[in-house]
Structures are given as structure tokens and as C-alpha cells.
Backbone as CSV, one residue per row, in Angstrom:
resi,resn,N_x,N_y,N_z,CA_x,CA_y,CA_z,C_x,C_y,C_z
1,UNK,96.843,54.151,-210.902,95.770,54.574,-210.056,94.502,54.829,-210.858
2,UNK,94.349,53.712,-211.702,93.247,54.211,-212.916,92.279,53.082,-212.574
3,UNK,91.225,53.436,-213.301,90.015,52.314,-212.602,89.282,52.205,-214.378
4,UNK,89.692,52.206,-215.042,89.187,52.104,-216.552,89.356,52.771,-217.404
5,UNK,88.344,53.216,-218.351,89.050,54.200,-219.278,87.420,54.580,-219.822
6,UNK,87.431,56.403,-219.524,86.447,56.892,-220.280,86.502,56.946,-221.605
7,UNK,85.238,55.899,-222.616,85.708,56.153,-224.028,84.769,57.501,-224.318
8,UNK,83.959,58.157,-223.886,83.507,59.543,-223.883,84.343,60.716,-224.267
9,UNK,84.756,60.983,-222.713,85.851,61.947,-222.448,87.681,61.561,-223.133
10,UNK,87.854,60.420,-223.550,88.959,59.601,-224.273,89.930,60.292,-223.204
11,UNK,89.980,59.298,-221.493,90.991,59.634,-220.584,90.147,58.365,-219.751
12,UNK,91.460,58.458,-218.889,91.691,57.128,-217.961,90.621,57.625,-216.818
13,UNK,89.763,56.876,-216.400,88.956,57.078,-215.080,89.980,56.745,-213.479
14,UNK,89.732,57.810,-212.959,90.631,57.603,-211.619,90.220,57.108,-210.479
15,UNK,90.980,56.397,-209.883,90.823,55.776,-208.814,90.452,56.572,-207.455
16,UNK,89.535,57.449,-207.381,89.804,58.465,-206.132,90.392,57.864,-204.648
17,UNK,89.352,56.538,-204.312,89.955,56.594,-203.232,91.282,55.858,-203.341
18,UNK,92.012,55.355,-204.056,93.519,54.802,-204.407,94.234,56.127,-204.211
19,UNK,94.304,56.755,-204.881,94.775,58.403,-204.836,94.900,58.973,-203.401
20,UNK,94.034,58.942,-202.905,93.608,59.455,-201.126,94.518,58.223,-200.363
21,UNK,94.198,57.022,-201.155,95.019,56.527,-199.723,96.544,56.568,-199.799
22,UNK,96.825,56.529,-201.192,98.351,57.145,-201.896,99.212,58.174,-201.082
23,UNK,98.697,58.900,-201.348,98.756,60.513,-200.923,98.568,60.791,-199.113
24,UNK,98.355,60.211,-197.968,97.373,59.759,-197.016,98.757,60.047,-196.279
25,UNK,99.673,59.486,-196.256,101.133,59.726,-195.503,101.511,60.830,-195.624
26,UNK,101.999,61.337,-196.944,102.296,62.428,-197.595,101.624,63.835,-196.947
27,UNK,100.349,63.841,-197.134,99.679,64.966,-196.398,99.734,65.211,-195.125
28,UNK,100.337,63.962,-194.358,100.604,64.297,-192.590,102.134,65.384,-192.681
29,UNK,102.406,65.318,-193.459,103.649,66.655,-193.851,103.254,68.107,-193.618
30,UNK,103.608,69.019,-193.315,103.830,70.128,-193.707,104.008,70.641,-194.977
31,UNK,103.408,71.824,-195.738,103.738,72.311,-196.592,103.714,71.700,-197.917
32,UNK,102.935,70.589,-198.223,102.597,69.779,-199.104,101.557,70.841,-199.893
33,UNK,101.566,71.032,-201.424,100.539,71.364,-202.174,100.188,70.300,-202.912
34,UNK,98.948,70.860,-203.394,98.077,69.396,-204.127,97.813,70.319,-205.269
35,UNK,97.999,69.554,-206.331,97.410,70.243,-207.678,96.389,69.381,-208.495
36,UNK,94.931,69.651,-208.530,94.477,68.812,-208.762,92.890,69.386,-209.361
37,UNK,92.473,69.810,-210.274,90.890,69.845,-210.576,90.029,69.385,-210.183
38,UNK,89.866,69.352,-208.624,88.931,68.789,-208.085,89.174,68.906,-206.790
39,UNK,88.566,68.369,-205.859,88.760,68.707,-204.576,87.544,67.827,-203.347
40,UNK,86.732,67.510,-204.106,85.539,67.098,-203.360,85.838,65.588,-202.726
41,UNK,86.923,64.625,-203.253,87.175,63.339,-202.498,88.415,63.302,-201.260
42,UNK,88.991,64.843,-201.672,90.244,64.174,-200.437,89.791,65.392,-199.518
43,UNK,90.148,64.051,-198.102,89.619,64.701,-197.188,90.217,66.053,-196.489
44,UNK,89.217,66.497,-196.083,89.169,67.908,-195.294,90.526,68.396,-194.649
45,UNK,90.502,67.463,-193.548,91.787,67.559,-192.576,92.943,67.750,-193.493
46,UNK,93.299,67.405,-194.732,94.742,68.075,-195.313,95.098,69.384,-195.715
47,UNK,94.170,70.162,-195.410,94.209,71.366,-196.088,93.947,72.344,-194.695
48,UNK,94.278,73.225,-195.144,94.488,74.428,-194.493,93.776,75.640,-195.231
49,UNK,94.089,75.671,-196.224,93.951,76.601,-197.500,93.858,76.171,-198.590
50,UNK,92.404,76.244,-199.364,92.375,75.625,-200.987,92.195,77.202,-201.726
51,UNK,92.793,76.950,-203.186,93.015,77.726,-203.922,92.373,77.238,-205.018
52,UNK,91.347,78.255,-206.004,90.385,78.067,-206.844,91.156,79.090,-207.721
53,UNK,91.911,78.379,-209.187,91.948,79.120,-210.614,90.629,79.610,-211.176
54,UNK,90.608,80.738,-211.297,89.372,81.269,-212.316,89.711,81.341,-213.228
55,UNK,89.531,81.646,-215.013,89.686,81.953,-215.476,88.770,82.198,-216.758
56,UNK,89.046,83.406,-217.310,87.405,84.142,-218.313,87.562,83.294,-219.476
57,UNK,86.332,82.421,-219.858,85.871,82.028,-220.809,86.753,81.835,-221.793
58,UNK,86.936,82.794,-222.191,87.254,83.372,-223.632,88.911,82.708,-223.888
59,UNK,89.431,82.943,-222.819,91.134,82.529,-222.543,91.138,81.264,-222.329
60,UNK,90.221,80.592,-221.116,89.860,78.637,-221.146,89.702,78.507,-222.345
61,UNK,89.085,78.559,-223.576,88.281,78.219,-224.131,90.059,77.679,-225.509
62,UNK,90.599,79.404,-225.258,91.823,78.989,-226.312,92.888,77.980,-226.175
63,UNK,92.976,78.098,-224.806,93.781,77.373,-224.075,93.563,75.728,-224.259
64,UNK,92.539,75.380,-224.072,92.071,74.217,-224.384,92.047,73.641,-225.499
65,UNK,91.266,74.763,-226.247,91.577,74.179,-227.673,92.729,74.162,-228.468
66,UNK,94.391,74.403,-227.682,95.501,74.918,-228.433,95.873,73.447,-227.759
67,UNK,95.553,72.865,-226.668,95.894,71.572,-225.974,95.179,70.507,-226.959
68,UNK,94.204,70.631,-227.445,93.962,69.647,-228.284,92.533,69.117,-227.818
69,UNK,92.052,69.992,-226.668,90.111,69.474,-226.463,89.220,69.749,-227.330
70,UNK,88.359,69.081,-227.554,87.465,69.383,-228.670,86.098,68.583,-227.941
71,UNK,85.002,68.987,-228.707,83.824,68.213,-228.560,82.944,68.103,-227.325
72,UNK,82.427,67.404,-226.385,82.009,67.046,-224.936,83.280,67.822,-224.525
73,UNK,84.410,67.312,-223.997,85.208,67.471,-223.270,85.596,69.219,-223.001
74,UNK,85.883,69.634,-224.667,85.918,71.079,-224.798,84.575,72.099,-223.541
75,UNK,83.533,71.596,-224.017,81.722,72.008,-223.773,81.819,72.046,-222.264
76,UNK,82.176,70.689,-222.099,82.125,70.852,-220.161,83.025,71.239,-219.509
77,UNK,84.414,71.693,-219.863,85.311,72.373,-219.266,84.867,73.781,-219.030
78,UNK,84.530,74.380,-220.035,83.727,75.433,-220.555,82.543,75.793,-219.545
79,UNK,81.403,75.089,-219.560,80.488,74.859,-218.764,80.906,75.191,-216.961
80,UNK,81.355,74.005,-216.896,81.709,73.936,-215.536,82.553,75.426,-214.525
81,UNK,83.475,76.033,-215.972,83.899,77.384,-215.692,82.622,78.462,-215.159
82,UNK,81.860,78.543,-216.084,80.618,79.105,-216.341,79.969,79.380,-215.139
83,UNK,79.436,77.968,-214.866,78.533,77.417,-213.194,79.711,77.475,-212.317
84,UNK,80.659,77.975,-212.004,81.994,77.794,-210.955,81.803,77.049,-210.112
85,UNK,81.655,75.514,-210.516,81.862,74.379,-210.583,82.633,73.773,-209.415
86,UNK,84.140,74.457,-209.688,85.284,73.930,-209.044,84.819,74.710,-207.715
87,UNK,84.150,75.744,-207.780,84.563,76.877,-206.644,83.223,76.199,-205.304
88,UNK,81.751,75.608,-206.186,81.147,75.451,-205.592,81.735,74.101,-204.815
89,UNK,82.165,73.399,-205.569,82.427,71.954,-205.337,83.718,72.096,-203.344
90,UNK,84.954,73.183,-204.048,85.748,73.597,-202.756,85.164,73.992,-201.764
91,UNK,84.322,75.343,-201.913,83.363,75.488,-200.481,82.016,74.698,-199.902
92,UNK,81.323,74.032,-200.556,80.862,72.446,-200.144,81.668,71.471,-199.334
93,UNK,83.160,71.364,-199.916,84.189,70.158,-199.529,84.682,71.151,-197.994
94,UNK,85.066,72.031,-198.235,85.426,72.322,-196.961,85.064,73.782,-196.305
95,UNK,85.805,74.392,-195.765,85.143,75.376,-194.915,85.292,76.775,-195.555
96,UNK,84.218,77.488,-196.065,84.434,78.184,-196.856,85.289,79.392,-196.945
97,UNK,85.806,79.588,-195.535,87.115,80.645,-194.995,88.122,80.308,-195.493
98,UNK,88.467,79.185,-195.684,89.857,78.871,-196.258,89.908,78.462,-197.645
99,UNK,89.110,79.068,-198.583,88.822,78.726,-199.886,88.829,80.560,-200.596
100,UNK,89.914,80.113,-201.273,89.972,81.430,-202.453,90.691,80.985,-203.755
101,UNK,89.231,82.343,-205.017,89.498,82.645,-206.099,90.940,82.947,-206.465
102,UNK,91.322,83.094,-207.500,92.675,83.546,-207.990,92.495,83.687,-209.318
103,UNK,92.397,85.023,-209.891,92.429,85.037,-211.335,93.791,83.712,-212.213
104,UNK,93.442,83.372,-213.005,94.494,82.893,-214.091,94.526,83.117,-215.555
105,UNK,94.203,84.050,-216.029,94.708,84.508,-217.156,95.925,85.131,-218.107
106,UNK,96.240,86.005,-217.148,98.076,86.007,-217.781,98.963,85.622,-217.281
107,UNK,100.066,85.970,-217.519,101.256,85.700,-217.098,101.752,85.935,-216.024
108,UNK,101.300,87.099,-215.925,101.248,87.853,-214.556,100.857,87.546,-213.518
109,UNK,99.602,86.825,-213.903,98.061,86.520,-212.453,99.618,85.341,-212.320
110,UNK,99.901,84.464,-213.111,100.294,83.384,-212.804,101.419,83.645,-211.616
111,UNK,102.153,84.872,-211.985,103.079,84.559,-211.055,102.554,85.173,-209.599
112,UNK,101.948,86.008,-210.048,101.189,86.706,-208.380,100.511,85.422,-207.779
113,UNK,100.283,84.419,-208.348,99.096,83.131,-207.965,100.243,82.039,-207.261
114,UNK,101.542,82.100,-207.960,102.551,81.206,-207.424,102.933,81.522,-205.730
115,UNK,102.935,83.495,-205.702,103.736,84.095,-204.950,102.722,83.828,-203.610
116,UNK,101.123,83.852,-204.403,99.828,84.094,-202.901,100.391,82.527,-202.529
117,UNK,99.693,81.538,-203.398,99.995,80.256,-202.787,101.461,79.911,-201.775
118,UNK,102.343,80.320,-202.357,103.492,80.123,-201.774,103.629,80.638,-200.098
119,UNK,102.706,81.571,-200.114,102.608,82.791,-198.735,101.873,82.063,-198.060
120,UNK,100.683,80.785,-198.524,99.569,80.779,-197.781,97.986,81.841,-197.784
121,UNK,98.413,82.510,-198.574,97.469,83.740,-198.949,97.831,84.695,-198.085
């Protein structure tokens, strides 16, 4: 589902709408989650409830760099945290009632974040 290859960012460019139409059956389901850094190409009608990871700087920043980002890629992950990016991009894409923050920094947020999602919030 790749459409080339960023030599920038050194990762495969994605096919969005291949992905959407992939996925297109699947979402007429119930209870389907999507995990995905982004949100702005698939459409509206699959969701019910989107969920936005936050997480402080300082913890992205290690995290990333223990994964192996460096350079551009490191900068705009970073960035985009910064400008809440993802968060503006979710309440733009859809209706901003059904769009929530969720800390992700420890271990903890993680599992309270498994337990909200799992509930529906």
C-alpha cells in the first residue's frame, strides 16, 4: 500500500486512498479500532470516537531517539507535538465532541488509555 519511497524522511510514502479503500469493509463492523498517526484522510463516518496521544516533549523526544529517529524526522515529530498537530488535524477531520486528549507518558497513562479506549471513553 506504498506509493514510493521518501528519501528525506528514509520511509515508504503511503497510499492513503489504497488504505481507505482497504480498510472500507472492515470499518462497516462494529468495534473496529484504527491505530494510526493521522486521521485527516479516512473518512468521517467510521468513527464514533477519535483518541489523541499527547505526550510532553521531553519523553517523545527520548522515545524517539531510543527508536532510532534522528535529524528532520526527529525535529518534526517533535514540532508537530509542540503545534498539536495531530489534535488540530482530528478536530478539523471530524466533529470536535468526539475527539479526546489522552496523556501518554507512563506506564500507567498507558494502561488507563487502553482501559478509556476500550470503554469508548
Amino acid at each position: 500500500m506504498c506509493d514510493g519511497y521518501d528519501e528525506e524522511y528514509d520511509c515508504p510514502i503511503l497510499d492513503e486512498d489504497r488504505v481507505a479503500d482497504e480498510l472500507d469493509n472492515q470499518m462497516r463492523e462494529c468495534g473496529v479500532i484504527v491505530d494510526y498517526h493521522g486521521c485527516d484522510f479516512f473518512p468521517e463516518r467510521w468513527f464514533h470516537i477519535v483518541f489523541v496521544l499527547r505526550t510532553d516533549t521531553n519523553v517523545l523526544y527520548e522515545r524517539l531517539e531510543t527508536r532510532g529517529y534522528n535529524g528532520k524526522t526527529l525535529t518534526d515529530n517533535i514540532q508537530c507535538e509542540i503545534f498539536q498537530v495531530l489534535y488540530e488535524e482530528a478536530t478539523t477531520s471530524h466533529k470536535e465532541e468526539i475527539v479526546h486528549q489522552l496523556p501518554s507518558n507512563k506506564p500507567e497513562e498507558l494502561e488507563n488509555n487502553v482501559d478509556q479506549i476500550g470503554r469508548g471513553r
